[in-house]
N, C-alpha and C positions, 0 to 999 in steps of 0.2 A: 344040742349036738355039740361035741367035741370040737372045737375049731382051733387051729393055728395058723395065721395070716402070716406071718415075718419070718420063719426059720429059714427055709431053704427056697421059698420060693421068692422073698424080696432080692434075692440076686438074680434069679429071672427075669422077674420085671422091671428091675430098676435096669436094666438093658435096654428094654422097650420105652420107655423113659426118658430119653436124655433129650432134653429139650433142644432141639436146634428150630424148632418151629418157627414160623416168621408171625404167625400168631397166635400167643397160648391162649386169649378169650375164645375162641371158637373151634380149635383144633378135636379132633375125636379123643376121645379119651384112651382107646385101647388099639393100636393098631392094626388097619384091614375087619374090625369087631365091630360087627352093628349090636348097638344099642337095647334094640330089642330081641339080639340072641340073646346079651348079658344080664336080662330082667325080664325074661321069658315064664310067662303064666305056669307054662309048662316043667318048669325045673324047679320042681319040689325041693330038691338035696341041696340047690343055690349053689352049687358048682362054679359056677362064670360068677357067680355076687363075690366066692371066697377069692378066688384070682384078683376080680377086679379092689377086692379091699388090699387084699397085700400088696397090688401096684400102689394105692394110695399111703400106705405102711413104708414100702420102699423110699418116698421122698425125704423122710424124718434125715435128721443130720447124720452124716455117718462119723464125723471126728477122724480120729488120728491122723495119718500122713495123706489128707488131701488138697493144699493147696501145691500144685506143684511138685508133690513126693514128701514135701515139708509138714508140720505140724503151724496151726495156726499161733502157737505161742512163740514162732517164730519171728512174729512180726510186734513181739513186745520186747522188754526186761527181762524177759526168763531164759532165753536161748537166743541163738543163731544159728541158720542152717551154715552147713559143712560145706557147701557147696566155694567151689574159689572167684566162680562171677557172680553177680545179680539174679538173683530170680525171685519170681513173682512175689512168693512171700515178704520179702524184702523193701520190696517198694513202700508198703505200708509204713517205712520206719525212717526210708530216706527222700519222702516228699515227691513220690512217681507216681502219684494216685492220678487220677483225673474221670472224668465224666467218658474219655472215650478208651479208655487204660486201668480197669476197675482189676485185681488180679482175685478180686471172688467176686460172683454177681450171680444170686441166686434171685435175681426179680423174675425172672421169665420162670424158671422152675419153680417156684412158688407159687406163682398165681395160673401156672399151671397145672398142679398140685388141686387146690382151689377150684378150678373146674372140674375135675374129676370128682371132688366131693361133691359140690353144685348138681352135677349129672344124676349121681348116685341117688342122694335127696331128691329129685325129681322124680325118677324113673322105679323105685325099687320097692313102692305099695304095687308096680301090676308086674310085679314076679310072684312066684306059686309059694315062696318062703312064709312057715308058721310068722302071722305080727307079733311075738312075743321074740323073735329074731330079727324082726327089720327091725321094731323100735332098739334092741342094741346094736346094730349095726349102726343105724343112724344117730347114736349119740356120741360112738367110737369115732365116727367120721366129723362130726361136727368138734369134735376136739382136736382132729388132725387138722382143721382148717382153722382152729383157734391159735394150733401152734405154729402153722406156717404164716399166718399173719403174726404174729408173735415175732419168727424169724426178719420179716420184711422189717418192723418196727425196730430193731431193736438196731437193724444199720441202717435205715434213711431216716427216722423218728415220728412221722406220720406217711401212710400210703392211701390209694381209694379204697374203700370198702364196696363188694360190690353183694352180701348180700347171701342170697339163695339163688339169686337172677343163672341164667345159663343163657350167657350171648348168641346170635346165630351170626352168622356170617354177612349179615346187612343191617344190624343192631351200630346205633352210634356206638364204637369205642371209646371216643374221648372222654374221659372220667377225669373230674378233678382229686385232688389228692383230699381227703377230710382231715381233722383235725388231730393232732395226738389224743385228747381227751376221748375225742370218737372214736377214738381206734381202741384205747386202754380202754373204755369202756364199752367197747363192743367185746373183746376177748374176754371181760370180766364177766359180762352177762352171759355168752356161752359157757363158762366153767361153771358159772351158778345154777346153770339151764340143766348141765347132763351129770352133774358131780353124783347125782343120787339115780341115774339112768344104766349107770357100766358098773363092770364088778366092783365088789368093794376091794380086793388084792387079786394078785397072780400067783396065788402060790401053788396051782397045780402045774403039772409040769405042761398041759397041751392050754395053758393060757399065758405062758411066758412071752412076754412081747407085744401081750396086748395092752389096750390103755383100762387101769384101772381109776377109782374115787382116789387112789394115794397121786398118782400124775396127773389129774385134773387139779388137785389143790398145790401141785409143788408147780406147775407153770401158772397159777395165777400168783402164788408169792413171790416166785420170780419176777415176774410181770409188775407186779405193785412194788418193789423192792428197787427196780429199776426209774421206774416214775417217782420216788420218794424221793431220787438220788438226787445230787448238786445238779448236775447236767441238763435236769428234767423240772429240777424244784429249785430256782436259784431264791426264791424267797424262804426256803424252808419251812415251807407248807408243815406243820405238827404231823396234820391229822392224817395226809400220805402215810408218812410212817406207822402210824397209829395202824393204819388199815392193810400194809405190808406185814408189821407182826403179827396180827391176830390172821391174816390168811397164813402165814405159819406158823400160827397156833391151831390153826384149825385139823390141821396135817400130822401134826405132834398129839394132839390128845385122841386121833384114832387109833396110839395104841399097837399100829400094823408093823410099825420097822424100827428099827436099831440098830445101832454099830455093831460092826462086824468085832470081830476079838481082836488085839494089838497084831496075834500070830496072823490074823487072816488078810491085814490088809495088803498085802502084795497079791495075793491070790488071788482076792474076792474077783479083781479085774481080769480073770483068767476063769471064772464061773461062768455059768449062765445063769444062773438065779441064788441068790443069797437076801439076805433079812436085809441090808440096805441098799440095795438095788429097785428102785421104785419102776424106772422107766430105762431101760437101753436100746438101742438100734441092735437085731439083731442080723447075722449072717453065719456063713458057713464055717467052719473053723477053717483057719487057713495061717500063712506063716510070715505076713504081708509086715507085722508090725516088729517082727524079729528081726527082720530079711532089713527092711530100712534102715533099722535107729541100730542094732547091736554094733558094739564097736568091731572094728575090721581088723584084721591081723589073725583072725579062725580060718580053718581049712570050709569051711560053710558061709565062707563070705559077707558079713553084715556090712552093708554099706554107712552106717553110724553118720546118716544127716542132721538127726539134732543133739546140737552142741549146746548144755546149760549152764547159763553166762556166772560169774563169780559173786555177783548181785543176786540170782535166785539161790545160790549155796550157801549166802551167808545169810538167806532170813531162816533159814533152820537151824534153831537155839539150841543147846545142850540142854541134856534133862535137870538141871537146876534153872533152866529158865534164863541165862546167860546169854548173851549174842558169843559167838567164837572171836569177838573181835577184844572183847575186854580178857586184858590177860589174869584178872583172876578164874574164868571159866572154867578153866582144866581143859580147854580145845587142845587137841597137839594135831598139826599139818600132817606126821607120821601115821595117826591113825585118828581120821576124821570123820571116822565111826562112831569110836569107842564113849559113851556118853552121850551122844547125842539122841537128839525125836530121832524116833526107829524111819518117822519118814524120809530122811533123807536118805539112807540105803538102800530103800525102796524105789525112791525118784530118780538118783542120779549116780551112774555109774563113775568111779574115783580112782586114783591109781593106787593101784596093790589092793583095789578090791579084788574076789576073789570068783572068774566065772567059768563055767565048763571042767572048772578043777581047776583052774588059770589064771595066778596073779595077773590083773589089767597091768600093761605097763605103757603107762599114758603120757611120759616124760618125752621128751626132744628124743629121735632116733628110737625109741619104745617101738617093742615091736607091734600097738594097738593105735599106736600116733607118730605114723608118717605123714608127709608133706601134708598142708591142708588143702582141701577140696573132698568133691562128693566121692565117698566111699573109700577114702583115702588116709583119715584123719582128723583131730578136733580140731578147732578154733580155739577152743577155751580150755581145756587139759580134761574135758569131761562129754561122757556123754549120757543119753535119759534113759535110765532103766526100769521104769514105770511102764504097764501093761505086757511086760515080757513075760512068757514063762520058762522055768528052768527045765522043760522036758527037751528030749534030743540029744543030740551027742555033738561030738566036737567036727564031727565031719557033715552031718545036717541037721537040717533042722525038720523040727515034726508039728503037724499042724495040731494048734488048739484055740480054744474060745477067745474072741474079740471081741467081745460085745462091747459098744462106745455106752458108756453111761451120761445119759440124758438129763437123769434125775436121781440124784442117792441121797441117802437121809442127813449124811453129816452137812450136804450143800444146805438142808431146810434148816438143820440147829443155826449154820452160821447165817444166814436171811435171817432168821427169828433172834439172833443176837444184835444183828448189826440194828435192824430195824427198830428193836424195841431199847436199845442203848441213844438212839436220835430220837424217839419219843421221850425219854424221859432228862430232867437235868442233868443226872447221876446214872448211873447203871444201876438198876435192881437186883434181886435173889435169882430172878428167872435168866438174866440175862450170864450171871457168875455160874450158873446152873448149865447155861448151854453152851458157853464155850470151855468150861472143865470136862465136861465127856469128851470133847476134840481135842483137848490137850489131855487127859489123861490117858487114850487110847494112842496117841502118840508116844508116850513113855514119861512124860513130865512127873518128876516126885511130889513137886507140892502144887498142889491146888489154889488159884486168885484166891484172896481171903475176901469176903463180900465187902463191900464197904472200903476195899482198899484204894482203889483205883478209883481217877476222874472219869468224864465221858469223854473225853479226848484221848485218853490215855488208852482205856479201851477201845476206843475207834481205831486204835494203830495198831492194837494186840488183834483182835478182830480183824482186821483186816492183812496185817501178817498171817492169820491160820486162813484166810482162806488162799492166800498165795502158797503154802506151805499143802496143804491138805487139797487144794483141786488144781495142784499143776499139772500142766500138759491137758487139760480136762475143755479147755476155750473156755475158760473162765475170766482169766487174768487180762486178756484181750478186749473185755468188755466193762472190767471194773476198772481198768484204769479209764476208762472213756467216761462212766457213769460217774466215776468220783472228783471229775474233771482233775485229775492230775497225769496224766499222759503229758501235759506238755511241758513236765515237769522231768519223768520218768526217761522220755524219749527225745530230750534234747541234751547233747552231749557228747558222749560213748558210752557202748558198753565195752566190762572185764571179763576177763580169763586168767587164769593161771597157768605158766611157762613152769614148767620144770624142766631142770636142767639134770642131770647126772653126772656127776667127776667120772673120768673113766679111768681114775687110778683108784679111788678111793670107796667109789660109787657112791658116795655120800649124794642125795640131795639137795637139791635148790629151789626155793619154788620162789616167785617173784607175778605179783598181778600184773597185768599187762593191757593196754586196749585190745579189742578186737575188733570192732566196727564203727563207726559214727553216724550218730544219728541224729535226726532232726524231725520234728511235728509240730504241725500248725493247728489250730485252735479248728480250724472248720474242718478236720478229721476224725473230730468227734462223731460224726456221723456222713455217710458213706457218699459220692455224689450221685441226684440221679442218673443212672444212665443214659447215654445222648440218643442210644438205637431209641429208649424208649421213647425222649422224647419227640424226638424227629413223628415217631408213629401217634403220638395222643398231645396234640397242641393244649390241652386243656392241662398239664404236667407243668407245673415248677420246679425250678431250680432249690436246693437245698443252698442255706447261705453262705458264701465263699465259693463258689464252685463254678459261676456265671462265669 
């Protein structure tokens, strides 16, 4: 039967959803909904099974502007929000973290999350559905609980497992936390368990959004890719790596997906389905991430909250491969387009770019940068034009596809680069192989020549394409933790650029500038537990530094 769990109904559910529970081990799973309405011998068509999957489809991350209106890259090197006081996202960068002042904390909504699968698995052999539909229902789910443990791992770095178990409300709660190894090797052994249980792709249009074999192997690469890391592997374990690339080789030789054309990738993010699109959060079309980030100074209002800092603008090289800082590149400040990876036009909007028909005028006094604060202005002389689309006019705006991409194939090439560049002394043929597709779909005219480069050297190319190619995407927010250099990145300031205008001459000035200061401690690297939770489950430790 025909099913679509995530389009229009994960914004219903995810309503019913928001965890304020004081306890998600034994809360009901659907509100006011018994149990055995939802897995009723009697409902053949599995009506209340299809709701109850899209409520657990609805928890998946949804990305763009949600920590506070903010984007999560806010809280790195890449941007700054627009706003003129502190808020949430921020704190992450100037040392306002704490165990009772977390500004994300999805513990409770994940393991919330997590019982709602627990239930399902329990209860859904005595509903009336064909078993050749529970067993893919229950493999679909057992991956959603792979990836919301996934989530938990990946900010505290080990949590409890609890299992299949389904607590009742006089079940010990207190759970110790198990081990990282246990946890990575509990989510390995689920992707190994259902990889060959759920579709092999989604390319019909009423399987969009579901979990296919291609998003089963791209969160276990992830997953091994981040345990290989310094953070995770200070001994540098080989064979980590070893086992990070070949789970992104395994992803790679099925063959299913490939880079979109040079022409598409602004677009693709404005699709609902395309050839590298493996896994996204889907919702309604809607006009939420125009309305945010577009810069201000249109009769349609974009309130332009992220601001990308002069540090994410200048790791996008000119298509000879150049930094814009060395002055043979042919960079020119007047048009700091021309030549350049096609991605940076695509990421970050520039002054005398050109939108709505409307040179941006992003200079001091510019009619798109006024004073700075939210809705008001940049910090840095720029703001993120990445996931916008050009439909609509100058007076509004028109709703289109958001979908947050979860998993897309260019993130597996750079995993299966990075990974198999730390496996080996030197970098290989397969490794010059997977990051020339990412660079040459960027617009690069020549291609790494094999054998050129160190493995250091590629670690830094490698790791520029993936700041380059998955900005704004909360990637960046997590490699710099994995690659333990956050406390590198994020003590200091970050830049912007001031432009000025002569008002006789109108000539230009651009001049870098600080915009914020920032600072990071070492035990930031992973998130602290929460104090609500531990107050509730005596059996919870502390993460170190955080006591």
């Amino acid at each position: 039967m025909k099913r679509n769990y995530t389009l229009i109904s994960c914004l219903f559910f995810s309503l019913l959803l928001s965890s304020c529970e004081k306890d998600v081990m034994t809360q009901l799973p659907v509100d006011r909904t018994d149990i055995t309405d939802i897995f009723s011998p009697k409902d053949k068509e599995g009506n209340m099974i299809n709701e109850y999957v899209a409520s657990i489809y609805a928890q998946l991350p949804r990305g763009f502007n949600r920590i506070g209106s903010n984007v999560l890259d806010a809280a790195t090197d890449d941007a700054v929000s627009a706003s003129s006081t502190t808020v949430e996202v921020d704190k992450f960068k100037i040392g306002q973290v704490s165990p009772t002042d977390l500004p994300e904390n999805p513990w409770a909504s994940n393991y919330a999350a997590i019982r709602r699968v627990n239930v399902l698995l329990a209860n859904i052999d005595n509903s009336g559905i064909p078993q050749v539909r529970k067993d893919a229902i229950k493999a679909e789910v057992r991956f959603l609980r792979a990836m919301f443990y996934f989530e938990l791992v990946k900010r505290w770095g080990n949590v409890p497992l609890v299992g299949d178990k389904v607590f009742a409300v006089d079940d010990n709660l207190s759970l110790a936390r198990n081990t990282r190894q246990e946890c990575v090797n509990y989510i390995v052994s689920e992707c190994d368990a259902i990889k060959g249980k759920v579709l092999l792709t989604t390319d019909a249009t009423y399987e969009i959004g579901r979990i296919s074999k291609g998003a089963v192997l791209a969160l276990k690469a992830r997953l091994l890719l981040y345990d290989a890391s310094p953070l995770y592997n200070p001994t540098n374990d080989i064979t980590k790596w070893q086992a990070a690339a070949a789970a992104a080789k395994e992803l790679m030789d099925m063959g299913a997906y490939q880079l979109v054309a040079s022409a598409s990738f602004g677009t693709m993010f404005t699709t609902r389905n395309n050839t590298e699109f493996i896994l996204a959060y889907q919702q309604a079309d809607n006009t939420s991430v125009e309305s945010f980030n577009e810069p201000p100074g249109f009769q349609r209002a974009g309130k332009g909250y992220t601001n990308p800092t002069q540090d994410l603008v200048e790791a996008f090289k000119m298509k000879n491969g150049k930094s814009i800082t060395d002055p043979t590149s042919g960079y020119s400040q007047a048009a700091p387009a021309t030549n350049r990876d096609i991605r940076f036009a695509l990421t970050i909007f520039y002054n005398g770019m050109s939108w709505l028909s409307t040179p941006l005028e992003l200079f001091d006094g510019g009619k798109h940068n006024l004073k700075p604060g939210v809705g008001s202005g940049t910090k840095t002389g720029y703001y993120m034009r990445k996931f916008m689309t050009t439909t609509g006019s100058a007076a509004s705006f028109t709703s289109a596809t958001h979908n947050f991409p979860l998993f897309r194939y260019a993130e597996v090439l750079l995993n299966y680069a990075e990974a198999q560049n730390e496996a080996l002394a030197s970098p290989d043929a397969s490794v010059y192989t997977a990051i020339n597709l990412i660079r040459t779909r960027a617009g690069f005219t020549t291609p790494l020549a094999a054998g050129s480069l160190t493995q250091a050297q590629m670690r830094d190319i490698i790791r520029n394409e993936r700041r380059c190619e998955l900005a704004f995407e909360e990637h960046r927010f997590w490699d710099i933790r994995r690659w333990n250099i956050a406390k590198d990145v994020l003590n200091g300031s970050l830049r912007g650029m001031k432009i000025t205008k002569d008002p006789v001459t109108s000539a230009l000035t651009y001049q870098i500038v600080k915009v914020q200061d920032v600072t990071y401690d070492q035990k930031m690297n992973l998130y602290p537990v929460p104090f609500s939770e531990i107050m509730r489950n005596n059996q919870l430790d502390q993460n170190q530094g955080w006591n």
